[in-house]
N, C-alpha and C positions, 0 to 999 in steps of 0.2 A: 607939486608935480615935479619929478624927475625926472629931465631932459640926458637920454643915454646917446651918444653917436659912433660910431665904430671907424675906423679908418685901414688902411693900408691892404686892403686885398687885391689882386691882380693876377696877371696869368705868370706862371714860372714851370721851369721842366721839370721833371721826374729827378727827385734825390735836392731840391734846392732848398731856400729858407726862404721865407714869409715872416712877417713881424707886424700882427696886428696890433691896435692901439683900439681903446675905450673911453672916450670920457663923461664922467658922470658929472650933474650940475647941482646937484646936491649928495649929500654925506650917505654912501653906499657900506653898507656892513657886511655883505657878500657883492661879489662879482662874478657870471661866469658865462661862459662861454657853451655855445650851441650853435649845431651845425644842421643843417638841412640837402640833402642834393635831393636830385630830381627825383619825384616818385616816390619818395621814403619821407620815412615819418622825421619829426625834428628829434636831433639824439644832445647827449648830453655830453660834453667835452672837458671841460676842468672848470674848477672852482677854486676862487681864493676867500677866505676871509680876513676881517680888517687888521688881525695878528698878524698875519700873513700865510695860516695855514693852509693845506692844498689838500684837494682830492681832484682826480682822473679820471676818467673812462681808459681801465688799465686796458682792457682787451686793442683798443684801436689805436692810442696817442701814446701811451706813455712811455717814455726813456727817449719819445720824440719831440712834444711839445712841453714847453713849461708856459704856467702862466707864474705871474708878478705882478704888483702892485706898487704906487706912489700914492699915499694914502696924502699927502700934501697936494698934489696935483688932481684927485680923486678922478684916476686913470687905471685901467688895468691893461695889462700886456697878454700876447698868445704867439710866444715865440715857436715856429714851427721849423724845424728841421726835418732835412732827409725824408720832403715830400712824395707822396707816392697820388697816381690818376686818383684812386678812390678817398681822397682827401678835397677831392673838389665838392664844391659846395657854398650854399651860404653861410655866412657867419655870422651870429647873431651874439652880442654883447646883452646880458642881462644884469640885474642892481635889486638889491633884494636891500628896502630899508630898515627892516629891524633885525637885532642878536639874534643868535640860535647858532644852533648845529648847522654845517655845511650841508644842502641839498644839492641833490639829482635830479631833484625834479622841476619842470618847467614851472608847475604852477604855485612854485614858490620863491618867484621871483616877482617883485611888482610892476617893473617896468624896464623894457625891453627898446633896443635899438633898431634903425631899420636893416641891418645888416650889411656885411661887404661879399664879394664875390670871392673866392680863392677859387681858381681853376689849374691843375697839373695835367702839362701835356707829359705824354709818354716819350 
């Protein structure tokens, strides 16, 4: 069993940065990131695997968030930039233990964190 925990969400203003953290307790071969706000379904944000390659949700984050990894620390990162209100939400750290292709989708992740808050005021 994979113990995932997320850290560093909080409230920040319109246009700021955010720099989430993940750490996973055992050896994670994808890591990614998912977001929730109120009333909407949980959506899908980036993806790193253990190379370090990346996929986005291009339409909402990209050219704004990166994520990253330390694959010694088995930590991922969700650095956010130039925050906007509809970037508030839960954030939830996901850890997918076996190889493959980078996924989108939620249920191919095995085990998931309880999430942090990022909230953007206007």
């Amino acid at each position: 069993q994979v113990q995932v925990v997320e850290s560093g969400g909080g409230l920040v203003q319109a246009g700021g940065s955010l720099r989430l953290s993940c750490v996973a307790s055992g050896r994670s071969y994808a890591m990614a990131w998912f977001r929730q706000a109120p009333g909407k379904e949980r959506e899908f944000v980036a993806a790193i695997g253990w190379s370090g390659e990346r996929t986005y949700d291009t339409d909402s984050v990209k050219g704004r968030f990166t994520i990253s990894r330390d694959n010694n620390k088995n930590t991922a990162y969700l650095q956010m930039n130039s925050l906007k209100p509809e970037d508030t939400a839960i954030y939830y750290c996901a850890s997918r233990s076996y190889s493959g292709l980078l996924s989108r989708e939620h249920q191919d992740y095995d085990y998931w964190g309880q999430g942090t808050q990022v909230t953007v005021s206007s």
